[in-house]
N, C-alpha and C positions, 0 to 999 in steps of 0.2 A: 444227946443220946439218941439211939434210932432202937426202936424195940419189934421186935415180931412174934407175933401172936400166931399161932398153929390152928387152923382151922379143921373141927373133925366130921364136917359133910352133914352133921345134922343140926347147923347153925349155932352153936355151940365152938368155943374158942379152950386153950390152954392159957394157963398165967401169960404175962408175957415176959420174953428171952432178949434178955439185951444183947445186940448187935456189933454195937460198940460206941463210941464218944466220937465228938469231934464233926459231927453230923449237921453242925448248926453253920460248918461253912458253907454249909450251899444253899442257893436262893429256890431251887425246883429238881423233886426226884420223880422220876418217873420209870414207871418195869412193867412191862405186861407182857412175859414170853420171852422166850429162847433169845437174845443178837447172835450166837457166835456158832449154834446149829448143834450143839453140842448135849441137847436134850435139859438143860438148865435154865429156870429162869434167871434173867439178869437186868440189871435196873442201869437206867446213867443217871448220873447229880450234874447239875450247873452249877460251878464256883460262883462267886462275887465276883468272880474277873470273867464273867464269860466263859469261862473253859469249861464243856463238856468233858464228864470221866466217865467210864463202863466200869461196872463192877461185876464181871462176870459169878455167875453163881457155881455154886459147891456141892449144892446138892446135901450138904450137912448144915441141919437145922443152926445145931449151938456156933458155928463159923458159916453163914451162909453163903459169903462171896471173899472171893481172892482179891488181893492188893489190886487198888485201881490203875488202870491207862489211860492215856490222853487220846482223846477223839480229835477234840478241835478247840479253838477259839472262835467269839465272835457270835458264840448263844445269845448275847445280852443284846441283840437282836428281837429276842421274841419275849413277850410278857406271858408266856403259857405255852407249857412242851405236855404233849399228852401223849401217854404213850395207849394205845389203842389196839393192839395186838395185828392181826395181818387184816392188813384193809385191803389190798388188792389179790388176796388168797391164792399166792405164790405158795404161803408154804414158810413167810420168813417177816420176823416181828416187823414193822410199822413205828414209826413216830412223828405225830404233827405237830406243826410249831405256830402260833399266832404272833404275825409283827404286830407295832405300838400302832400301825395304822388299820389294823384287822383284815391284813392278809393269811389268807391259810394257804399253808407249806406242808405237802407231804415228803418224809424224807421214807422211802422204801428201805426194807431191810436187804443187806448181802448177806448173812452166813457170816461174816467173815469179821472176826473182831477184830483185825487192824484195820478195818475200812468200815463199819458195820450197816454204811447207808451210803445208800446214789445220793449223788447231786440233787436237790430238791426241786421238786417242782410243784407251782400254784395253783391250788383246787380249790380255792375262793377268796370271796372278799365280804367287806362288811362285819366280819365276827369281831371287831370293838364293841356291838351293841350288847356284847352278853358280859356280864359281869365272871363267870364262871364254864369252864370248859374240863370235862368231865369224861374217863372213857366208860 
């Protein structure tokens, strides 16, 4: 199950509103901000097989995001995707990814949900030392 709780700005929450089922196929979700530029937040999930999905947002609470698309294979690549909102303050969400050797990958955002990220590029090393990577 995936649940989302409504937050109402004076730290305070709503019950929480089930999402829907089926949520347990994936090994890492991560949304912080718009991919597709379209003023919604939108999350992507990593399968067990590696496959990246976007689940663009709705903008309605009780249905939050539309039927998933495929990004890509070949996530299972990284043991940590974090999504971080605009790191290089374009204007367009962000997502970093740790490989098993503690390289950090940022993949920039396009706007554009059949593409949602440039080709990645490496802005460090060493980050196996941290147990925990957090936006």
């Amino acid at each position: 199950m995936l649940w989302l709780y409504l937050g109402y700005g004076n730290g305070t929450m709503t019950s929480r509103i089930k999402v829907g089922a089926g949520w347990d196929a994936y090994t890492q979700i991560a949304g912080k901000g718009d991919l597709n530029g379209d003023g919604k937040a939108d999350i992507v999930a990593r399968d067990k097989a590696g496959v990246l999905w976007l689940y663009k947002g709705t903008g309605n609470y009780s249905a939050p995001f539309a039927p998933r698309t495929k990004i890509g294979g070949g996530w299972n690549a990284y043991n940590t995707l974090v999504s971080t909102g605009d790191v290089d303050l374009d204007g367009r969400t962000d997502l970093i990814a740790r490989d098993t050797n503690g390289g950090l990958w940022l993949y920039k955002g396009t706007g554009n949900a059949a593409a949602p990220y440039q080709a990645r590029v490496q802005i460090g090393y060493g980050y196996n030392i941290y147990r925990l990577m957090t936006s």
